[in-house]
C-alpha positions in Angstrom: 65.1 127.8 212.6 68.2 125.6 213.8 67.9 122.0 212.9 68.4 120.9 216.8 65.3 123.4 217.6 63.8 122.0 214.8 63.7 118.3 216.2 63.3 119.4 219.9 60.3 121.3 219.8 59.3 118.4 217.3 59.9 115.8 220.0 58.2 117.9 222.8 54.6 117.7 220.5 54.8 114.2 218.9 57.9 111.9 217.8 55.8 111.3 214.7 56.4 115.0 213.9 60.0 114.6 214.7 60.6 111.3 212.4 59.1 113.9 209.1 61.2 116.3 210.0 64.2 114.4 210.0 63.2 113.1 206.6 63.9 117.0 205.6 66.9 117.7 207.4 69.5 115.3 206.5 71.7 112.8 208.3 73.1 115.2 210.9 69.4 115.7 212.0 68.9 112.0 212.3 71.7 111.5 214.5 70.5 114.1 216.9 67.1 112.7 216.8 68.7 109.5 217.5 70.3 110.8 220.6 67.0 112.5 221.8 64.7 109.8 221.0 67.4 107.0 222.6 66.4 106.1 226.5 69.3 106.9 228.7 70.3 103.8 230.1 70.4 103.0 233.9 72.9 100.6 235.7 71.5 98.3 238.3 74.1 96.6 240.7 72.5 93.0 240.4 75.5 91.2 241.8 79.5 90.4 242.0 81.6 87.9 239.4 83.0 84.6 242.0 83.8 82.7 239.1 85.1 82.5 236.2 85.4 79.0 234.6 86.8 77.9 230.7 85.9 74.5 230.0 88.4 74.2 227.0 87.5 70.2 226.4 83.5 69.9 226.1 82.9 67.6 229.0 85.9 67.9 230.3 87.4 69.6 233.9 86.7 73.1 234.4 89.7 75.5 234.3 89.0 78.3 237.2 90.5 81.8 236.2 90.8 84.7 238.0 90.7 86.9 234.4 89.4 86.0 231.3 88.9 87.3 227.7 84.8 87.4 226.6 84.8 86.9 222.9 82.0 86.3 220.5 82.7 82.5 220.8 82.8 82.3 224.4 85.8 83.1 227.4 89.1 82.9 226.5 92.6 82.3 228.7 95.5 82.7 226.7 95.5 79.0 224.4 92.6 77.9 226.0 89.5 78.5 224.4 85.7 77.6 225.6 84.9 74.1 224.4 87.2 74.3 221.6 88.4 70.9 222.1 86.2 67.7 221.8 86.0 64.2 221.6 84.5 62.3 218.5 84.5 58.7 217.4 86.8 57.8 214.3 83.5 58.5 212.4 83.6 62.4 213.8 80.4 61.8 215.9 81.2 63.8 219.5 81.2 61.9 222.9 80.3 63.8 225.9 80.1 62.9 229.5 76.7 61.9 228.1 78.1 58.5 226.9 81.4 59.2 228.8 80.8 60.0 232.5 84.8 60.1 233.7 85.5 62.6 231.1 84.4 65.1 233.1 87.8 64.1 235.0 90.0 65.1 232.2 92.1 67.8 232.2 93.3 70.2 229.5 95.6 72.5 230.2 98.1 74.1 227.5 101.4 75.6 228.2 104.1 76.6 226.2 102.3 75.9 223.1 101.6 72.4 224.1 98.3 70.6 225.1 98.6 68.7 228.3 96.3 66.1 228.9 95.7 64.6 232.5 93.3 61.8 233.8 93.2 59.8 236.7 95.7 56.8 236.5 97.4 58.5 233.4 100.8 59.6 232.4 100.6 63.5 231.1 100.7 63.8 228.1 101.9 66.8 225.5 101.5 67.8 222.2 101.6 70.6 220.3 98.6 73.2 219.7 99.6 73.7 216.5 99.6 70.4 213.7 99.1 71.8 211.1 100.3 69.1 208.8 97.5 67.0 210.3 94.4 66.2 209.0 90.9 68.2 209.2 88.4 66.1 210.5 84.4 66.0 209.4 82.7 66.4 213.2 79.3 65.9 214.0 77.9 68.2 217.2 74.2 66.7 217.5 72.7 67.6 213.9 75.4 69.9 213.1 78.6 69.5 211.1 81.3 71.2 212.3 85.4 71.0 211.8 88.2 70.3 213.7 92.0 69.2 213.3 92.8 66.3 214.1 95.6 66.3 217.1 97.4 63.0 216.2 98.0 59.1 217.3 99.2 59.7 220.9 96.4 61.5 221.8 94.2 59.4 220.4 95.7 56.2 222.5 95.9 58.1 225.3 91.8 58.6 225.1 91.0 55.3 224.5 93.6 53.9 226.7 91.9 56.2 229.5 88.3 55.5 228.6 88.9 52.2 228.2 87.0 50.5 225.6 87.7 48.8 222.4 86.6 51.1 219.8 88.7 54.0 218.9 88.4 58.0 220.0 90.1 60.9 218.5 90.7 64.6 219.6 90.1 67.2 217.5 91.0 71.2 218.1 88.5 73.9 216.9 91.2 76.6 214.8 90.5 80.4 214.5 90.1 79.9 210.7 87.1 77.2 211.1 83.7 77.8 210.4 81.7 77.8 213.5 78.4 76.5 213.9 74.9 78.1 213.9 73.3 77.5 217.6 70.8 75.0 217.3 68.7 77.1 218.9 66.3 79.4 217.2 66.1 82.1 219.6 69.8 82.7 219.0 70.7 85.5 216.7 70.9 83.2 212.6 74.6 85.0 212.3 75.8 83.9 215.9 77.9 81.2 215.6 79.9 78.9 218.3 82.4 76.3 218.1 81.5 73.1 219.9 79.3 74.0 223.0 75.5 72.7 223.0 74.1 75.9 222.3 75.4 79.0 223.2 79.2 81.1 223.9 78.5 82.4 227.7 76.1 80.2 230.6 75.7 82.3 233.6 74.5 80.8 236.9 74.6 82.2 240.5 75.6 80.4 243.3 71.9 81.2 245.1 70.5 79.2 242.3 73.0 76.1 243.5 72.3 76.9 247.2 68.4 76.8 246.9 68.8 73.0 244.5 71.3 71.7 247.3 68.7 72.8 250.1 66.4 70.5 248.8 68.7 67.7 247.8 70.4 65.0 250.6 74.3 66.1 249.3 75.0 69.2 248.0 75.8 70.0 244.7 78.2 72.8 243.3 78.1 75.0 240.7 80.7 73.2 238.6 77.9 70.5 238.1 76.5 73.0 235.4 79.1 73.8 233.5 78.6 77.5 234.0 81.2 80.1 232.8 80.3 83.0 234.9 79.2 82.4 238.5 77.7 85.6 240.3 77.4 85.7 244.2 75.8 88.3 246.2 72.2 87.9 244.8 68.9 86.3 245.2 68.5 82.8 244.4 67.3 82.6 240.4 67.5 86.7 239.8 69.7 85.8 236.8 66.6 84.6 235.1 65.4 88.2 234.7 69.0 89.7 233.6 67.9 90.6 230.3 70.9 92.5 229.4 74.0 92.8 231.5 77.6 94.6 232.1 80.3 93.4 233.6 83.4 95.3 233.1 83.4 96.7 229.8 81.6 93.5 228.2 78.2 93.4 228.0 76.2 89.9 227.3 72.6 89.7 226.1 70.4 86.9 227.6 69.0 84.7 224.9 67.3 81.6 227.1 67.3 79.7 230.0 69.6 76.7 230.0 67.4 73.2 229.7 69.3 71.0 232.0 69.4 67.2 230.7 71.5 64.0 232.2 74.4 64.9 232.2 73.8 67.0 235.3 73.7 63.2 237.2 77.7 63.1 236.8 79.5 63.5 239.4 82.3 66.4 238.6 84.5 65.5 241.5 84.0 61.6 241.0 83.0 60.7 237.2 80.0 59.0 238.4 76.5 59.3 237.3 73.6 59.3 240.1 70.5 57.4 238.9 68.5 60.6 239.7 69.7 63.6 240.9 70.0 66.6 241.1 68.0 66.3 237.7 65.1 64.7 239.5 64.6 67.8 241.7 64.9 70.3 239.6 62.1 68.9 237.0 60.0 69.2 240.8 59.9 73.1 240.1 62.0 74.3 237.8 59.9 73.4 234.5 59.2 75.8 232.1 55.8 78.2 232.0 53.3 75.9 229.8 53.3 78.7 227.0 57.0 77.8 226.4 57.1 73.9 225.9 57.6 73.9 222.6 61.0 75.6 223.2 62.1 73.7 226.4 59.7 70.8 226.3 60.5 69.0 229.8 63.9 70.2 230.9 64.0 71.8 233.7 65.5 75.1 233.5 69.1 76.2 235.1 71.3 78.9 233.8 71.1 81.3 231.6 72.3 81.6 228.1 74.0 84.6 226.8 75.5 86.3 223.3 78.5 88.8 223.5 77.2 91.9 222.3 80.5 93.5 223.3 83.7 92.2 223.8 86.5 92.7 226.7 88.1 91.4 229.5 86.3 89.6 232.9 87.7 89.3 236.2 86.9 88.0 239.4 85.5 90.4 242.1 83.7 92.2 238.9 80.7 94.1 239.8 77.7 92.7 237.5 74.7 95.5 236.6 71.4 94.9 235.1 70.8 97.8 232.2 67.7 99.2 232.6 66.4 101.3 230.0 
């Protein structure tokens, strides 16, 4: 008998049958059985792509794309890299809009193999991407050390000059060559690593989400208040939160968690000002976490999803996004 009618009629009575006769028959066997005893996957149309947005400097300005690169450490336009820029203290500590509410008004931008800095009341400033006579810098993210290379004096004045206090800040760059960072997550994968965002490469949020929190606030809020990277339209308010596993394009992204939503969602994106209580107020009203889940979430309230890249390739605009079913 044929190995193939071997495994079928193996399958068709029990799949414990079929996994001993694959132990006689070899590897090709096993890849047959593989493709018999696989679920054919379905495509659900879940939604469309309205945003794509690279936040190159962690608490920076968001830099909206209409076409973007999904890599394992995040999105990608050309120089600029998802959070691969931060802010630290001479002692490498990182400061976020946290500590730092108005750098969420700081723009980085690179052209031409130069960084451009803008800030309200500032000069532009330029540098070069590459230093690579300048020093590698120690960082702290949270509890984790990380790298980054230090991009040199002017930048450095320019920061403290623009956030205008007396002690010192630096800027450092994440390089392809630097050791990421394990998530600080557990529910992230142990050999996922990112560069300098909180916890994860890809945060997806849809704009029904920010529509139903802005119908319950005084002033509306926008989507940019969360720091999302990909923004879907064209589906119900919180459906994201039961996207296991999506496609979009030819990349497909895994959800990990939901994002726990702290202070910084009080600043202000388009002013650099913090709010003594909102939106952040209103979301703990009924977006906590079931109780069986607290010790993962504790009181955040939950916002977003968090994704990992489980393939790579490009992202546009106007992209369909399907939920795979299997």
């Amino acid at each position: 008998m044929e190995v193939k009618t071997q495994v079928v009629n193996a399958l068709a009575e029990n799949k414990k049958t079929a996994l001993l006769v694959l132990g006689g028959v070899g590897a090709a066997a096993a890849i047959l059985a593989f493709k018999y005893l696989r679920k054919p996957e379905e495509l659900v149309r879940v939604g469309v792509v309205s945003q794509l947005l690279v936040h190159p400097l962690k608490s920076g300005k968001a830099v909206s794309v209409a076409l973007a690169e999904c890599d394992t450490f995040g999105l990608r336009f050309g120089e600029l890299q998802d959070r691969h820029w931060l802010v630290v203290k001479e002692d490498g500590h990182m400061v976020t809009g946290r500590q730092q509410p108005r750098l969420v008004l700081v723009s980085l931008t690179c052209e031409g193999g130069h960084v451009c800095l803008n800030g309200p009341n500032m000069e532009e400033l330029k540098f070069p991407i590459k230093q690579p006579d300048n020093h590698v810098m120690d960082c702290r993210v949270f509890s984790d050390d990380i790298q980054g290379r230090d991009c040199g004096d002017e930048a450095s004045r320019w920061l403290t000059r623009y956030l205008g206090e007396e002690k010192t800040f630096r800027l450092v760059h994440f390089e392809p060559q630097m050791k990421g960072r394990q998530s600080p997550e557990p529910l992230f994968p142990q050999d996922e690593k990112v560069a300098y965002p909180d916890v994860g490469p890809v945060m997806l949020l849809s704009e029904a989400s920010v529509q139903n929190l802005s119908s319950k606030l005084e002033k509306d809020v926008t989507a940019r208040r969360f720091r999302p990277n990909i923004v879907i339209s064209d589906c119900e308010a919180f459906a994201e939160d039961s996207w296991a596993e999506i496609q979009i394009g030819n990349v497909r992204l895994q959800r990990v968690m939901s994002c726990g939503r702290c202070i910084f969602t009080k600043v202000d994106p388009e002013t650099g000002i913090i709010n003594r209580k909102e939106p952040l107020e209103t979301l703990k009203s009924y977006r906590l976490c079931d109780p069986s889940e607290k010790d993962i979430y504790k009181a955040s309230p939950l916002f977003g999803q968090l994704h990992t890249v489980k393939k790579t390739g490009i992202l546009q605009v106007g992209d369909v996004v399907y939920k795979i079913s299997r």
